[in-house]
MARGU-796904 format. One record per residue (C-alpha): residue in one letter; z, x, y; chain. Coordinates in nm, 4 decimals, m for minus. Layout:
N
 rest       up     east    north kette
    a        Z        X        Y     A
...
END
This chain:
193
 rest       up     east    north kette
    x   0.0000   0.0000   0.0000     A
    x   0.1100   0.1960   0.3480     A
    x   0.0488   0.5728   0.2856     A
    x   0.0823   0.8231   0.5023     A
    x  m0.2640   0.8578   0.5745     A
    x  m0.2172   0.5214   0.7791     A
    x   0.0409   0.6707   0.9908     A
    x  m0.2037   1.0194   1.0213     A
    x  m0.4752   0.7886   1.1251     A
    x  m0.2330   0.6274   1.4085     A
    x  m0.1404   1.0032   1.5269     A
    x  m0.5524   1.0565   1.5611     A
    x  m0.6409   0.7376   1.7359     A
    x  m0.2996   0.7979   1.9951     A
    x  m0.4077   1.1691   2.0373     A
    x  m0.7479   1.1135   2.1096     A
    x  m0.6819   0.7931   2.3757     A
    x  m0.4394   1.0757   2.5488     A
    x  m0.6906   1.2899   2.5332     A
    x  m0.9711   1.1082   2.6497     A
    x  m1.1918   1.1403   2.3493     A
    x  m1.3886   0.8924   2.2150     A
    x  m1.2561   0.6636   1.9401     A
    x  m1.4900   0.7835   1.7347     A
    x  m1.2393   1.1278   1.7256     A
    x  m1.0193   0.9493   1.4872     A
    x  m1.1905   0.8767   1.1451     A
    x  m0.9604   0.6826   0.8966     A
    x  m1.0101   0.8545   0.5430     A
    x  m0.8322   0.5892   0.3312     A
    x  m1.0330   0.2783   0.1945     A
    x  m1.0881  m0.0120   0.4191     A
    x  m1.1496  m0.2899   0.2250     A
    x  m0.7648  m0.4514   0.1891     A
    x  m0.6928  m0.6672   0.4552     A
    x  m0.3094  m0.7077   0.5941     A
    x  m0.1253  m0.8134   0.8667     A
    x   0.0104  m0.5587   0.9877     A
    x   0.3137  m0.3752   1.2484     A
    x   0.2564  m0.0058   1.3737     A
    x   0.6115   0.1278   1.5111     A
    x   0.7011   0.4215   1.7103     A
    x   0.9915   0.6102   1.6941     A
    x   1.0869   0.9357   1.9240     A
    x   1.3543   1.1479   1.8451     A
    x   1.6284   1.1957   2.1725     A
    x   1.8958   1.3986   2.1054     A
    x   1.9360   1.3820   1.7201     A
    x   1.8805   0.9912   1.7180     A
    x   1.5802   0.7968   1.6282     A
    x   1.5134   0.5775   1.9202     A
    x   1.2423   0.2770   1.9121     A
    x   0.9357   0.3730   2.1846     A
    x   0.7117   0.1092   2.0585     A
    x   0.6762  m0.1770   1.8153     A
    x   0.3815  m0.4122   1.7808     A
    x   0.1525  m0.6022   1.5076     A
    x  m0.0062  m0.9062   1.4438     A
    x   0.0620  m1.1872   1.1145     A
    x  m0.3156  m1.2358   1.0829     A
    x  m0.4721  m1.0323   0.7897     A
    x  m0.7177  m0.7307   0.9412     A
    x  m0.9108  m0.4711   0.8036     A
    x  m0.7016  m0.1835   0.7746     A
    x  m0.9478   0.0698   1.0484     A
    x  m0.9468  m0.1644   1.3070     A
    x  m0.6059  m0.3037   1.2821     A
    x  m0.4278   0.0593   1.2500     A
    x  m0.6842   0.1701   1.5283     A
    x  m0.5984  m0.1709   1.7826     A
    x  m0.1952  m0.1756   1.7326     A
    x  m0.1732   0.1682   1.7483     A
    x  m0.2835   0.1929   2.0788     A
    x  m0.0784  m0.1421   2.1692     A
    x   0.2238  m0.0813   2.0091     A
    x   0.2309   0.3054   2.2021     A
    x   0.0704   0.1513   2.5219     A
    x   0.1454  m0.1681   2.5796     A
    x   0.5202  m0.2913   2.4156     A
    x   0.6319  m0.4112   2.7655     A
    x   1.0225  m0.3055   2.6602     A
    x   0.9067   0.0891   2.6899     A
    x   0.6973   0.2777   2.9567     A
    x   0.3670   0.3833   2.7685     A
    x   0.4224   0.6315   2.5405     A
    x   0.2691   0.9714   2.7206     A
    x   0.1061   1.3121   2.5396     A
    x   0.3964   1.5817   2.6083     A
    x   0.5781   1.3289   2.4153     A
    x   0.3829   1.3805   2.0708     A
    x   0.5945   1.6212   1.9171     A
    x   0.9036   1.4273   1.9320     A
    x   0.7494   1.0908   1.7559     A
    x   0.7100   0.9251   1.4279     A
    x   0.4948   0.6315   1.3370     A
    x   0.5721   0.3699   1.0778     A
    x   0.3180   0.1613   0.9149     A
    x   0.4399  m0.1814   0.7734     A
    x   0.1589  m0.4262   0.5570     A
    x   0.3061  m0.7305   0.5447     A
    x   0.3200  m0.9258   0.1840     A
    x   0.4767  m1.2034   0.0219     A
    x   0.4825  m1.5251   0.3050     A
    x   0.6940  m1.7785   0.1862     A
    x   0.8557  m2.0909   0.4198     A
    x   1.2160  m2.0763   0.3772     A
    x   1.4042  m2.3696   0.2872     A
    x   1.6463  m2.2933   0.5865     A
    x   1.7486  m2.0401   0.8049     A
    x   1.9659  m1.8715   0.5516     A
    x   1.6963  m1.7959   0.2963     A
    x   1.6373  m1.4988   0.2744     A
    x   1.7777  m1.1587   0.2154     A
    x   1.9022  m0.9150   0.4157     A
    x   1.6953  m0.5495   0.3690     A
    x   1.4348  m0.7539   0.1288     A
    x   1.2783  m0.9789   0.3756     A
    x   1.1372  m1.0135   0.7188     A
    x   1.1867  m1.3138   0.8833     A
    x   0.9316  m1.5042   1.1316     A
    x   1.0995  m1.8395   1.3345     A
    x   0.9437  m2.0722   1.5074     A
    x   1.1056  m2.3135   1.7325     A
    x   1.1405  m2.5320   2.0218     A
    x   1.2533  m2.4783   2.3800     A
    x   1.4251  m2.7552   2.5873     A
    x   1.1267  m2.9310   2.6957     A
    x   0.9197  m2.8764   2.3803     A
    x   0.7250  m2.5517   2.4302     A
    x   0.7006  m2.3572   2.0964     A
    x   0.8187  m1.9934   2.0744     A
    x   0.8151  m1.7242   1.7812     A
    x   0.9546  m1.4287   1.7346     A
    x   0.9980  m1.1686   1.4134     A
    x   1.2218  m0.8554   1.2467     A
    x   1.0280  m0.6824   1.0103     A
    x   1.2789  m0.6560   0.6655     A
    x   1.4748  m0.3260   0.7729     A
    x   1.5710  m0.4920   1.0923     A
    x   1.9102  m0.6756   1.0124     A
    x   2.0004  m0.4205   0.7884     A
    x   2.0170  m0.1292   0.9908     A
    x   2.1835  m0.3507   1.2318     A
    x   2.4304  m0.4075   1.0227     A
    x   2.3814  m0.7754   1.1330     A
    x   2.4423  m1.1162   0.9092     A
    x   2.1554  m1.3529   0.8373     A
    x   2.3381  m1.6210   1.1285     A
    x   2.3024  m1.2597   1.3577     A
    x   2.0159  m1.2008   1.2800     A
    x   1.8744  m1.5256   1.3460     A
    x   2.1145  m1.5476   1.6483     A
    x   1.9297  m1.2116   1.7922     A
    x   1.5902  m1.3780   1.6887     A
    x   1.6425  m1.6462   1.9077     A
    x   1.7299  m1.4662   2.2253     A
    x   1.4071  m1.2002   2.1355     A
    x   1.1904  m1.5695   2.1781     A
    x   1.3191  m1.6450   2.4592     A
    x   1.6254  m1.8572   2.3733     A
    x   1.9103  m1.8668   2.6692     A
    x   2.1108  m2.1361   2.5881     A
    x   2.3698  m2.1858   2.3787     A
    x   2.2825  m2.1006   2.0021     A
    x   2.4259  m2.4136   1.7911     A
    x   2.4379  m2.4857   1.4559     A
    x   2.2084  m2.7529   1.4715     A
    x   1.9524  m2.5596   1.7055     A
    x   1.9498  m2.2414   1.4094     A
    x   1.9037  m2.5850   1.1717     A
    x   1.5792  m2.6658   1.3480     A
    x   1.3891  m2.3626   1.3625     A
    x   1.1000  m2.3113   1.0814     A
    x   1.1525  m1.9466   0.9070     A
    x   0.8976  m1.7577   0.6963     A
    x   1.0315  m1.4364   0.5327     A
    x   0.8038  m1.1972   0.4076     A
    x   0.8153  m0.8637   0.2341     A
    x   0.7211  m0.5360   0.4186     A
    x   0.4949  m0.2120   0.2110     A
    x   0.6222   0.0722   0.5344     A
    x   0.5184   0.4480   0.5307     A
    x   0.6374   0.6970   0.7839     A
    x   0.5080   1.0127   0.9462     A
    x   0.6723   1.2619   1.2132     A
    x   0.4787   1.4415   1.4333     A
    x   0.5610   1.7929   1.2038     A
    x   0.4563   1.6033   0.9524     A
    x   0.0971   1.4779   1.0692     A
    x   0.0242   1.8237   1.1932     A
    x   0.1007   2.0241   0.8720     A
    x  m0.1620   1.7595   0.7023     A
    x  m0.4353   1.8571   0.9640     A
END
């Protein structure tokens, strides 16, 4: 599923948009033909801790160049919780690739499992408008967060600032999923180039 190579290919596309090279600089090198939705995280390392720079995807299924090539590029560019992610900072990154597997509706909130799944809500503002928002399956486990946490933090990452009640965590729609994830530091990608 995720390989490295994913991640290496992220690493070429970033470099060569820093570098203002054509896209055609990056070449994938992995078969194309599985398609996936997909996340592409990035991760920079700030005094011995792993911080988040980046984190972006998309739920519908994509063929694996373009999708690695488009979220890369969003998820390092245009996560509007980070400043873009700029070239002196290349050394001190890591990229994650996640494929996402295994949708299933949930029968409630509370089905699913912590570490195993990812979770995807959907629900309702006052006033009917209809937010989303995900964790992809590590989330709530590094965390060290509950399910009703997790779900809690899910809400207020939509958009939620009211009250969280039992009966508004009742109505929301969940979808877990499973989560194939390879990583890749910096070191790493250059050592395989």
């Amino acid at each position: 599923m995720a390989t490295k190579q994913h991640c290496a290919y992220c690493f070429d596309v970033l470099i060569a948009h820093l570098e203002n090279k054509p896209a055609s600089a990056a070449t994938a090198g992995f078969d194309d033909s599985a398609r996936y939705p997909l996340f592409v995280t990035w991760h920079k390392e700030h005094r011995g801790e792993s911080r988040l720079r980046g984190c972006i995807g998309n739920f519908s299924p994509m063929d694996l160049t373009s999708g690695l090539r488009e979220y890369a590029l969003t998820s390092a560019l245009h996560d509007t919780r980070f400043r873009p992610i700029s070239l002196r900072e290349l050394p001190l990154l890591e990229c994650s690739v996640s494929l996402l597997t295994d949708f299933e509706e949930a029968e409630d909130y509370l089905d699913w499992d912590i570490g195993t799944h990812g979770v995807w809500i959907e629900f309702r503002m006052p006033g009917g408008r209809r937010k989303t928002a995900t964790f992809l399956p590590e989330i709530a486990k590094e965390q060290g967060w509950s399910k009703r946490e997790t779900i809690d933090h899910l809400l207020r990452k939509g958009g939620y600032e009211l009250t969280i009640t039992e009966s508004m965590r009742e109505s929301i729609q969940l979808t877990r999923y499973q989560s194939k994830k390879a990583h890749l530091s910096y070191d790493d990608y250059v050592e395989m180039h």
